[in-house]
Residue frames as qw, qx, qy, qz and C-alpha x, y, z in Angstrom:
[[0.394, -0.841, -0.081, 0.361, -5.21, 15.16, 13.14],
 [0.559, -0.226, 0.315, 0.733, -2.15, 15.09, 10.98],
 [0.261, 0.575, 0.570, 0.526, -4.30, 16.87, 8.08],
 [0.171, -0.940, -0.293, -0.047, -5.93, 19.60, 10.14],
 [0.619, -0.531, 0.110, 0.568, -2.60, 20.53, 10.93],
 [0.534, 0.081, 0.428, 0.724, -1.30, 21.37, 7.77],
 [0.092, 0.799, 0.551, 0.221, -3.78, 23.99, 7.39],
 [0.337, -0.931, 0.083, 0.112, -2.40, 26.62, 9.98],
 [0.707, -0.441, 0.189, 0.519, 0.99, 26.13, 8.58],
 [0.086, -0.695, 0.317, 0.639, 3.47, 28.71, 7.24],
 [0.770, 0.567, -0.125, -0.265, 3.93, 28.29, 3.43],
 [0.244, 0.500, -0.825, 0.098, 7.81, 27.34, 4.10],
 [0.478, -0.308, 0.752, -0.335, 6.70, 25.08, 6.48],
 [0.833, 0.377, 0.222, -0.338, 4.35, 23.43, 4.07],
 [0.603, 0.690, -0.382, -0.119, 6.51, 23.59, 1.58],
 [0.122, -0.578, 0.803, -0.078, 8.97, 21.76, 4.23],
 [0.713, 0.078, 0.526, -0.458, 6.30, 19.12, 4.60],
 [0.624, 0.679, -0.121, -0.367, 5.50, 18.72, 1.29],
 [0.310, 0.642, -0.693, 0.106, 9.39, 18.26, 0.02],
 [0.094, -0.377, 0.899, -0.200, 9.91, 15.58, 3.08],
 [0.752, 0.211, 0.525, -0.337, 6.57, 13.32, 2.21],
 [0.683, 0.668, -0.209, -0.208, 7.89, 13.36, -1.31],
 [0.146, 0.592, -0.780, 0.136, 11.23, 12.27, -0.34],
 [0.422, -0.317, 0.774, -0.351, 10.07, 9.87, 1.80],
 [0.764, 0.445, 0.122, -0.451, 7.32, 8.47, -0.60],
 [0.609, 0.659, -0.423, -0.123, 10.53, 7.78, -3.20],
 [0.142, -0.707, 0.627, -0.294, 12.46, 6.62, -0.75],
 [0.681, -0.041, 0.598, -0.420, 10.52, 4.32, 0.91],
 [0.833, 0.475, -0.013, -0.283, 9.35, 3.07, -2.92],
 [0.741, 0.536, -0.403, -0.019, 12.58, 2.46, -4.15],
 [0.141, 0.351, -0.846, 0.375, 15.12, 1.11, -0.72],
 [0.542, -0.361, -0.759, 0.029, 11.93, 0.11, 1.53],
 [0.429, -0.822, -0.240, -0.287, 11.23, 1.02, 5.00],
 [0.735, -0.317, -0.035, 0.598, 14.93, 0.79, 6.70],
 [0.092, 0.861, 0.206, 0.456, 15.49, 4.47, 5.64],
 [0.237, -0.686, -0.408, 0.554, 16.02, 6.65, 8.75],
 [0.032, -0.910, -0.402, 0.099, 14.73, 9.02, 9.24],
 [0.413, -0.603, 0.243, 0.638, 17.92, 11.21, 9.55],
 [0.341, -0.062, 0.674, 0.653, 18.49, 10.21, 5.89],
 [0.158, 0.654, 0.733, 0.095, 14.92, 11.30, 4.79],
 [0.236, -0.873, -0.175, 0.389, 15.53, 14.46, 6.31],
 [0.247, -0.643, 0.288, 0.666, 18.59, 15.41, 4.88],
 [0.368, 0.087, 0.678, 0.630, 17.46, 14.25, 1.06],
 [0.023, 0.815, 0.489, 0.310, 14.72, 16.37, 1.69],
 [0.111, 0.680, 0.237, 0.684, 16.52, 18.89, 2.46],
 [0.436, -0.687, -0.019, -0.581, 15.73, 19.86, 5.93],
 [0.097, -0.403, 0.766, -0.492, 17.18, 19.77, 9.59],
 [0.365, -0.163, -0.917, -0.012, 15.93, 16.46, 11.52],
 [0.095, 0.214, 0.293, -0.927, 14.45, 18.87, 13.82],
 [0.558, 0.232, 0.019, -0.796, 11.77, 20.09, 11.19],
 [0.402, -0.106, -0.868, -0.270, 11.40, 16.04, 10.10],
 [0.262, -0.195, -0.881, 0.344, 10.82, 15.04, 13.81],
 [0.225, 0.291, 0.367, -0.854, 8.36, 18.10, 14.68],
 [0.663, 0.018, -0.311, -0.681, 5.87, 17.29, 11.41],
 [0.808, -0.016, -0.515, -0.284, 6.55, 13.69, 12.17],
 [0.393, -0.674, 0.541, -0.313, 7.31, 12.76, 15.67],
 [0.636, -0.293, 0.712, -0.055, 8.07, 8.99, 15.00],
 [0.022, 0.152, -0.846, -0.510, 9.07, 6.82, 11.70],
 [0.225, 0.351, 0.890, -0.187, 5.25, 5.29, 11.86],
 [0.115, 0.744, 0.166, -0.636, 3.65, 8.91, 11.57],
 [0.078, 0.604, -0.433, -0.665, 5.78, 9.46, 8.21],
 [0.020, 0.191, -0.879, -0.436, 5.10, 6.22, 6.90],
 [0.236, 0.655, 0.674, -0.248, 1.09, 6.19, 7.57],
 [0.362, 0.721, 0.042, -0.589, 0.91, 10.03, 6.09],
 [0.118, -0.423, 0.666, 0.604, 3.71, 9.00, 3.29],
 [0.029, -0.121, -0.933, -0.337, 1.56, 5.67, 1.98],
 [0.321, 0.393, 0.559, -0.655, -2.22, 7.26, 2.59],
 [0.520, 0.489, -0.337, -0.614, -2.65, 7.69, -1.24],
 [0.442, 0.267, -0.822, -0.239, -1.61, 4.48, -2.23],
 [0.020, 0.216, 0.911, -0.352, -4.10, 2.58, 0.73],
 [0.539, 0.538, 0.207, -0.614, -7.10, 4.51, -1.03],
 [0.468, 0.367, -0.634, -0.495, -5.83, 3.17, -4.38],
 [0.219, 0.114, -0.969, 0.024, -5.85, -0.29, -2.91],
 [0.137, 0.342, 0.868, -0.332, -9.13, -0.06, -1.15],
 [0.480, 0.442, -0.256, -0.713, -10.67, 1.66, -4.41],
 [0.382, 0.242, -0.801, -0.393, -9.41, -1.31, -6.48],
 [0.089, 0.058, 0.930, -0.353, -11.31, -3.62, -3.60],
 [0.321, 0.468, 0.400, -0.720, -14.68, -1.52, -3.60],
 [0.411, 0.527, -0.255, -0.699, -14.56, -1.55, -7.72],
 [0.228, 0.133, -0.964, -0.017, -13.87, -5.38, -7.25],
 [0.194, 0.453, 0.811, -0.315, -17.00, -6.04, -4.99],
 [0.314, 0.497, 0.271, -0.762, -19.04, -3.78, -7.65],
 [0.169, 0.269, -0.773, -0.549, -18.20, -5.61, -10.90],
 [0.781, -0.018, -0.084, -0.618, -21.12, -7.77, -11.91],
 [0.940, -0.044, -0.326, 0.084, -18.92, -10.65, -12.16],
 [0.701, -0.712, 0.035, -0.028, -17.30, -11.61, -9.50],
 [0.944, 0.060, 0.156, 0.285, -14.62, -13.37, -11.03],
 [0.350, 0.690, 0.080, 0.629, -13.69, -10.55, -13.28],
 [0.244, -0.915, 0.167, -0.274, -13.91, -8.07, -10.13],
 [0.767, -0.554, 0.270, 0.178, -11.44, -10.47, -8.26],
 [0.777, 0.199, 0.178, 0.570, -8.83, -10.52, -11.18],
 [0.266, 0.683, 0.068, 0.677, -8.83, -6.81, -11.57],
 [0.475, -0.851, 0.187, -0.123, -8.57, -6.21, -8.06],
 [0.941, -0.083, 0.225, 0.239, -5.86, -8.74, -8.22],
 [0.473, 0.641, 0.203, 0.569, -4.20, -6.85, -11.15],
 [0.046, 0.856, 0.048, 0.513, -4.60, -3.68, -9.72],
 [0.548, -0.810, 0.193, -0.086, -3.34, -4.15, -6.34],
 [0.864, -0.250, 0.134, 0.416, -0.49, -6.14, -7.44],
 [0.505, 0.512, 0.018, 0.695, 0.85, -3.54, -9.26],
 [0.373, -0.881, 0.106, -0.270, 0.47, -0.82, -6.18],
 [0.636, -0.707, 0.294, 0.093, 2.79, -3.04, -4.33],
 [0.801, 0.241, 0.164, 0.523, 5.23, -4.13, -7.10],
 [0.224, 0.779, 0.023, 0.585, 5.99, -0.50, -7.88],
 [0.240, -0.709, 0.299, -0.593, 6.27, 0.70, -4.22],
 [0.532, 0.011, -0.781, 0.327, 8.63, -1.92, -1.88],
 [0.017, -0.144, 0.580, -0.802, 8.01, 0.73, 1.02],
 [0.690, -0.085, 0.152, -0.702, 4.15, 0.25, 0.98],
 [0.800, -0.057, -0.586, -0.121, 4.27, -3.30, 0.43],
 [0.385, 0.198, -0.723, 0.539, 6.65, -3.61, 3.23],
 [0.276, -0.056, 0.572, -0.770, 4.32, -0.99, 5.90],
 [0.643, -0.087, -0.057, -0.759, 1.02, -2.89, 4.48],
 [0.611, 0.315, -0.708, 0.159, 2.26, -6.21, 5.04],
 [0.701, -0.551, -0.430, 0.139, 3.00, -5.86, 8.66],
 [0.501, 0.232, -0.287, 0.783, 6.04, -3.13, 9.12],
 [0.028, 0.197, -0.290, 0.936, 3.92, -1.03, 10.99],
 [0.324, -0.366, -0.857, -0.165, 0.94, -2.61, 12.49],
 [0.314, -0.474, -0.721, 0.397, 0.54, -0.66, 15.00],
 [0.017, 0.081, -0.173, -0.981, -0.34, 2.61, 13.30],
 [0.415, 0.397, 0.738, -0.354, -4.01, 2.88, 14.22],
 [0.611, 0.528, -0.032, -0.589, -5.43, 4.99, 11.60],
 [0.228, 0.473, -0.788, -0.321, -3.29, 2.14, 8.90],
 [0.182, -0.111, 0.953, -0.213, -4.37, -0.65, 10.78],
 [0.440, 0.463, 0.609, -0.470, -8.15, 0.01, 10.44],
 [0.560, 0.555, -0.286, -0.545, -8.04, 0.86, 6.86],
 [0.335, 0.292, -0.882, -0.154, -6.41, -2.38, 6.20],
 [0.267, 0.174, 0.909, -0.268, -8.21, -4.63, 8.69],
 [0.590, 0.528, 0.294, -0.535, -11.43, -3.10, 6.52],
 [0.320, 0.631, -0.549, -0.445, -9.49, -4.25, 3.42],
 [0.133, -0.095, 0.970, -0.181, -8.95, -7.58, 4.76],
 [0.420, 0.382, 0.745, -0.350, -12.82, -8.09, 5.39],
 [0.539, 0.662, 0.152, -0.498, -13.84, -6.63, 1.72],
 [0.219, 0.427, -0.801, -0.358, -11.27, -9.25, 0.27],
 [0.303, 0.036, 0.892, -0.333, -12.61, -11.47, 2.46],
 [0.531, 0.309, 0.610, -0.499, -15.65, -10.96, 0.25],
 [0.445, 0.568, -0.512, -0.465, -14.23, -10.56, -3.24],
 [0.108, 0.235, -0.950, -0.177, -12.80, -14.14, -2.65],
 [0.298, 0.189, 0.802, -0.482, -15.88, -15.40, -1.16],
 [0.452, 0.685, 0.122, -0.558, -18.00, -13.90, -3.75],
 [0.335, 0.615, -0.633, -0.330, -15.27, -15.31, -6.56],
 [0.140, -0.105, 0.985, -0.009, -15.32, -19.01, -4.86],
 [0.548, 0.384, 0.389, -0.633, -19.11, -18.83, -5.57],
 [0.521, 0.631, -0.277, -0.504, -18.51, -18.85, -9.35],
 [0.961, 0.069, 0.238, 0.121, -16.39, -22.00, -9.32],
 [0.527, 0.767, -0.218, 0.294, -13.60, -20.06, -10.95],
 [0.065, -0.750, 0.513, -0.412, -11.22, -19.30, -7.78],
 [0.528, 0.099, -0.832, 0.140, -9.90, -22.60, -5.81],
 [0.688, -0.501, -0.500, -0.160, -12.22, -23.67, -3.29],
 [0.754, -0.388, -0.241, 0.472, -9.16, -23.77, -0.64],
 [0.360, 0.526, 0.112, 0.762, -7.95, -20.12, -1.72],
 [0.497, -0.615, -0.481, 0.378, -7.93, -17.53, 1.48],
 [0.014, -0.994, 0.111, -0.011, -7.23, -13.90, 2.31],
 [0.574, -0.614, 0.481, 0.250, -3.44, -15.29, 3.38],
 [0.601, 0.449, 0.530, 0.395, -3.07, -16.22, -0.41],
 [0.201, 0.919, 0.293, 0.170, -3.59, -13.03, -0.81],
 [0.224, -0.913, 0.315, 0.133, -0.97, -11.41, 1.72],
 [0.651, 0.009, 0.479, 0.589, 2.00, -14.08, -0.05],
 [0.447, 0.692, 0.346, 0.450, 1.02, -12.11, -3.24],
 [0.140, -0.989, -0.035, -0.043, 1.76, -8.99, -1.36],
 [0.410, -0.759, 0.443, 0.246, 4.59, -9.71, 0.54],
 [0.708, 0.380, 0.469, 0.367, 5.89, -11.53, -3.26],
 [0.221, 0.952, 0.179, 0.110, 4.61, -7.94, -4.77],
 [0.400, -0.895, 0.165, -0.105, 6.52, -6.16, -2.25],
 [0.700, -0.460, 0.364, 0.408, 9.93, -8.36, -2.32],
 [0.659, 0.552, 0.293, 0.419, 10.42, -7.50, -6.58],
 [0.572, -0.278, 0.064, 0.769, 13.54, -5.41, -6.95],
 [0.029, -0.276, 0.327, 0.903, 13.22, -3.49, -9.86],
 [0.325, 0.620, 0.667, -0.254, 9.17, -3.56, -10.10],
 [0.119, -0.015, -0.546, -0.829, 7.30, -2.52, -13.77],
 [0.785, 0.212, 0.056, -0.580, 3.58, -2.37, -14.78],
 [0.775, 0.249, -0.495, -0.304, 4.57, -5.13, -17.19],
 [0.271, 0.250, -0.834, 0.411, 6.33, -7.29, -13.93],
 [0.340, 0.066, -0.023, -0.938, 3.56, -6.36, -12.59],
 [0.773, 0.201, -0.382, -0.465, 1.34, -8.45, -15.16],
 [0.685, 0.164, -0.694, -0.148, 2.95, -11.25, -14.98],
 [0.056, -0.213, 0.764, -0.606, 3.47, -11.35, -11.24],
 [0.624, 0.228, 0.538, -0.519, -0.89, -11.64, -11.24],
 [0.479, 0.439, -0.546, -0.528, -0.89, -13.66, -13.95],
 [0.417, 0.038, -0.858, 0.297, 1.25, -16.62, -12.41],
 [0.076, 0.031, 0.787, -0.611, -1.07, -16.00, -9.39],
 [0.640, 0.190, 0.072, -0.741, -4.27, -15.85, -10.95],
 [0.631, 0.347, -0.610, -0.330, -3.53, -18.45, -12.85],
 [0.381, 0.022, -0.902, 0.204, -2.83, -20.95, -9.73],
 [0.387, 0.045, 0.387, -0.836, -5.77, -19.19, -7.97],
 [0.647, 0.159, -0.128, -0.735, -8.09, -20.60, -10.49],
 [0.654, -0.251, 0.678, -0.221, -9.81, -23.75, -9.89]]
């Protein structure tokens, strides 16, 4: 709904949009999800008013804010269950999602659990959940991934990802490194 909207709107208005998903995006990336809103507003620039009318509730802002970066992460899943080897697809999903959430505290934080109850979030992620559910499954097959290894293995690595202060590509690395490395059997 939040998309169709944006069509019929003024160009300032867009432009208000725009300016306060960016803010919020950085925001969120570099302090987390404890923000308010108030404070979003005014680094972007704009009366809480025009925050609270695109977004009518901190959930809203942080579903539209992190919508790019929950396609990156259920790309890296989809290009993991398509790799021939399994193994390989589960390290490079591995790889690739741990750097989404190293880089960005605020999406680790809302994919985690900070906002479960954001339906449209929820279902993308519960569908994430079930197409790890088969990377690992598909990876324990090979003999390569520890027998006892689980989707919840998976959310530590997140909420790990997702606690790193001052997050790099190369911090990154090593973060799925050390976890691949005790993943494997």
């Amino acid at each position: 709904m939040t998309r169709n909207l944006t069509q019929n709107l003024r160009s300032d208005a867009q432009d208000n949009r725009d300016r306060i998903l960016a803010v919020a995006r950085e925001t969120f990336a570099a302090e987390g999800l404890d923000v308010p809103m108030r404070e979003v507003a005014r680094r972007a620039g704009v009366g809480p008013a025009t925050l609270y009318r695109r977004f009518p509730t901190k959930e809203a802002l942080v579903v539209e804010a992190f919508s790019e970066q929950m396609a990156a992460c259920t790309a890296a899943v989809d290009e993991g269950l398509a790799h021939p080897d399994p193994w390989q697809g589960f390290r490079r999903t591995v790889e690739r999602v741990c750097l989404i959430h190293v880089l960005d505290r605020g999406f680790a934080a809302a994919f985690t659990s900070a906002y479960p109850r954001a339906i449209d979030f929820a279902a993308v992620r519960e569908q994430a959940f079930r197409s790890l559910t088969e990377l690992i499954g598909r990876a324990k097959v090979t003999g390569e991934l520890r027998a006892d290894f689980s989707v919840d293995d998976m959310m530590l690595l997140f909420m790990a990802a997702g606690g790193v202060r001052h997050g790099t590509p190369a911090v990154a690395r090593r973060l799925a490194t050390l976890f691949l490395e005790g993943a494997a059997s």
